[in-house]
C-alpha positions in Angstrom: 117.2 107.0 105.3 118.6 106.4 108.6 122.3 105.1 108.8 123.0 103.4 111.7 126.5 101.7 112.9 126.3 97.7 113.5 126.2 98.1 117.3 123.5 100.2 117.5 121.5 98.4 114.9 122.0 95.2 117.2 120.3 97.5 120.1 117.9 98.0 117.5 117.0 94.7 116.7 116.6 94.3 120.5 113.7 96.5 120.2 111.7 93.6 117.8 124.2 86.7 117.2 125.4 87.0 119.8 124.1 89.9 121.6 124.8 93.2 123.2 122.5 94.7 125.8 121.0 98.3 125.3 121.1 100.3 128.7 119.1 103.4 129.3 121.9 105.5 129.6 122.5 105.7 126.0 121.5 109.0 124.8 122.8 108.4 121.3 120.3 105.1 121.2 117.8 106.7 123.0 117.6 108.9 119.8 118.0 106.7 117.2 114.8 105.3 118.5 112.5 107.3 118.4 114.1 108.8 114.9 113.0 104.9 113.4 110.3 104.9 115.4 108.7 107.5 113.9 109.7 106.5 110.6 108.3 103.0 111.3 104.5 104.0 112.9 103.9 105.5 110.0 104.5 102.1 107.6 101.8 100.7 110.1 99.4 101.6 107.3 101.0 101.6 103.9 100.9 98.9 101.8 103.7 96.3 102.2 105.5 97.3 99.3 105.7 100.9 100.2 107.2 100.4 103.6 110.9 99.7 103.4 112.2 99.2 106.6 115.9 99.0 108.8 114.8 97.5 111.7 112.5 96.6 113.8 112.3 99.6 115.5 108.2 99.9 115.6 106.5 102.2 118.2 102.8 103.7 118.1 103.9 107.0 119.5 107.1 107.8 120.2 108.0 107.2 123.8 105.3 104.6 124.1 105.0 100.9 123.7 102.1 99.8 121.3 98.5 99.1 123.4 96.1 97.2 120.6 97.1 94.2 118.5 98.8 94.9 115.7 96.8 94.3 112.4 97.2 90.9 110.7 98.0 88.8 113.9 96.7 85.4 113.8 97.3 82.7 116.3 98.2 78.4 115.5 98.1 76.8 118.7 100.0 78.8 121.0 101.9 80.3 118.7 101.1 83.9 117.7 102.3 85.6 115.0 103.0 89.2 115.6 104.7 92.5 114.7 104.2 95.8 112.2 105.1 92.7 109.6 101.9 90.6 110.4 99.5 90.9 107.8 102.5 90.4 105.1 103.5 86.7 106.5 101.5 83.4 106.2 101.5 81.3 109.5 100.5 77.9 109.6 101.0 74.2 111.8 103.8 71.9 110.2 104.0 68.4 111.3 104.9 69.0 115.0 105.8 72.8 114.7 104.9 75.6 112.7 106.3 77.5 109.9 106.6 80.8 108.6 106.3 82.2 104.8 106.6 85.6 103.8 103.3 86.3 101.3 103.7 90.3 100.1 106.1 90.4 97.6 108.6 93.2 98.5 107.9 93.5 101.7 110.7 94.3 104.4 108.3 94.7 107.5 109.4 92.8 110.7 107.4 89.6 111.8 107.7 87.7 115.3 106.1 84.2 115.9 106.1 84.0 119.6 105.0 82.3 122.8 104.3 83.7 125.9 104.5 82.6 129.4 104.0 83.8 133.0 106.8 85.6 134.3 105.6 84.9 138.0 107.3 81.1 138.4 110.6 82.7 136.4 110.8 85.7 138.8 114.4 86.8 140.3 115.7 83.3 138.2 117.8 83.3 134.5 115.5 81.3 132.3 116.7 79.5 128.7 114.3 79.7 125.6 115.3 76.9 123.2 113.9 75.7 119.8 115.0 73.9 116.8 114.8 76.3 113.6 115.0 75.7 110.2 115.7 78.5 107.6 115.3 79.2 103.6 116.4 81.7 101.7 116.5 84.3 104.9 118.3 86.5 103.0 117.8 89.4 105.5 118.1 88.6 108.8 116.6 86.7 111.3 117.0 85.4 114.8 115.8 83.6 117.9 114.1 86.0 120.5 113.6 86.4 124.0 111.9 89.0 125.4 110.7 90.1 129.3 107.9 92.5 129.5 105.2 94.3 131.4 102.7 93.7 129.0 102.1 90.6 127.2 101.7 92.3 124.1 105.1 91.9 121.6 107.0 95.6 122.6 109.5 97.3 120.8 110.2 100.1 123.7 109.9 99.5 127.5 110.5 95.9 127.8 112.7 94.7 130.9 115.2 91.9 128.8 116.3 90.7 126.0 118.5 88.3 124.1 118.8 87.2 120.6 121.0 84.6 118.5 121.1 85.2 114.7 120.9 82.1 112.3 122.5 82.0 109.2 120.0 82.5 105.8 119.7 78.9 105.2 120.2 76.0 107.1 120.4 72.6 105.9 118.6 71.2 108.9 116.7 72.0 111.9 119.2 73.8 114.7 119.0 74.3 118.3 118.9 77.9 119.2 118.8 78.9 122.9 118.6 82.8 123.9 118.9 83.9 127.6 117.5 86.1 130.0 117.0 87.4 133.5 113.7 88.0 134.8 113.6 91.1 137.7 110.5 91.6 140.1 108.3 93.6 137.9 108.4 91.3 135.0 104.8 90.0 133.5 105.3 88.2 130.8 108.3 86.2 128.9 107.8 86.2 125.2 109.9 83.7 123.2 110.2 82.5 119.5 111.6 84.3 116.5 111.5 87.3 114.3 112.9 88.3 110.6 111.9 90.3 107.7 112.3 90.2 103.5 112.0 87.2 102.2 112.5 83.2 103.0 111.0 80.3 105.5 111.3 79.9 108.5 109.9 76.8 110.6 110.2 76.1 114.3 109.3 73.3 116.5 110.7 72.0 119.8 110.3 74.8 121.9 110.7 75.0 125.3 111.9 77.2 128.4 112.8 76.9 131.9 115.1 78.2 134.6 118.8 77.9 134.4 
C-alpha cells in the first residue's frame, strides 16, 4: 500500500478542489508516480473487484503515457467515457446530458467522462471548462477536470495542464463547476468533463468552454 501525503495525492489526482499544480521538478512526485503507476498497469486486467486503487495514477509503462484505448470505453454523443475504470461504469444520455453509474460492485478503478476539443483556436489563450453536475452517494471522490494534451487520448503522465474542482459526495441539485487552464504552443487537444471512482452517480449537462 502506498501512503501518500494530501498534497501529493492532489498532484496525483492531476494525473486522472481547489487545485495545486505539479511541476517537473518534483523528484519526490516524480517517484511516487511511477511507484502507483506500476501498481495501477497491472489492475488494467484484473477483475474490478481485485483492483483496489489510491488514485488515478494509471500508466502503461512507466514513463510513458497510454497509446490504445483503454478497454471498456464507449462513446454517447460526444461524450466519451474513459479511464483504467471503464468497463466497470455504465454511461448513458439523460434528458439533455448524460449520466454516469458505477456497475461492478467493489470496484475503486478511476473513470473519466470527457469531451475533447481542438487546442489550435485556444492556443497561447486561458480557456474556462464549465458544466452543471449532479452527484449521489460519491462517497469517494470526484471532481470536474480539465486537461491539455498532446494526444487526444485521456493521459495520466505527459500532459501540458491541468485543473480540477472537487464536488462534495452529494448534491441536492445540479451545480456549476468551472476548472481552468492555459493552453501553450504545443498543445493538441483540451479534454474536459469529470472523473471519480467507488461508488455513486454522477450526471452532467451544460457543458461548455471558451477563452477567458
Amino acid at each position: 500500500m502506498t501512503t501518500i501525503s494530501n498534497t501529493h495525492f492532489t498532484c496525483l489526482l492531476l494525473l486522472a478542489g481547489s487545485v495545486s499544480t505539479c511541476g517537473p521538478s518534483d523528484a519526490r512526485l516524480a517517484q511516487l508516480e511511477a511507484r502507483v503507476s506500476r501498481l495501477e498497469s497491472r489492475a488494467i486486467a484484473s477483475p474490478a473487484s481485485a483492483a483496489p486503487t489510491s488514485s488515478p495514477a494509471l500508466e502503461a509503462d512507466a514513463g510513458q503515457p497510454p497509446t490504445n484505448d483503454y478497454p471498456g470505453e464507449r462513446r454517447v454523443g460526444d461524450w466519451l467515457l474513459t479511464g483504467v475504470g471503464a468497463p466497470d461504469f455504465d454511461l448513458r444520455k439523460d434528458g439533455e446530458g448524460i449520466t454516469i453509474d458505477r456497475i461492478a460492485d467493489g470496484s475503486r478503478r478511476w473513470v473519466a467522462v470527457v469531451r475533447a476539443v481542438s487546442a489550435e483556436p485556444y492556443i497561447g489563450k486561458t480557456v474556462a471548462a464549465t458544466l452543471d453536475v449532479q452527484t449521489n452517494g460519491m462517497t469517494e471522490g470526484g471532481a470536474c477536470l480539465i486537461k491539455v494534451q498532446r494526444q487526444r487520448q485521456l493521459v495520466y503522465w505527459g500532459f501540458l495542464a491541468a485543473d480540477l474542482k472537487e464536488l462534495p459526495a452529494t448534491t441536492d441539485n445540479f451545480v456549476p463547476c468551472e476548472v481552468v487552464a492555459q493552453i501553450p504552443p504545443t498543445a493538441k487537444w483540451v479534454l474536459y468533463g469529470f472523473t471519480y471512482h467507488g461508488p455513486g452517480r454522477v450526471s452532467v449537462r451544460s457543458a461548455s468552454i471558451a477563452a477567458k
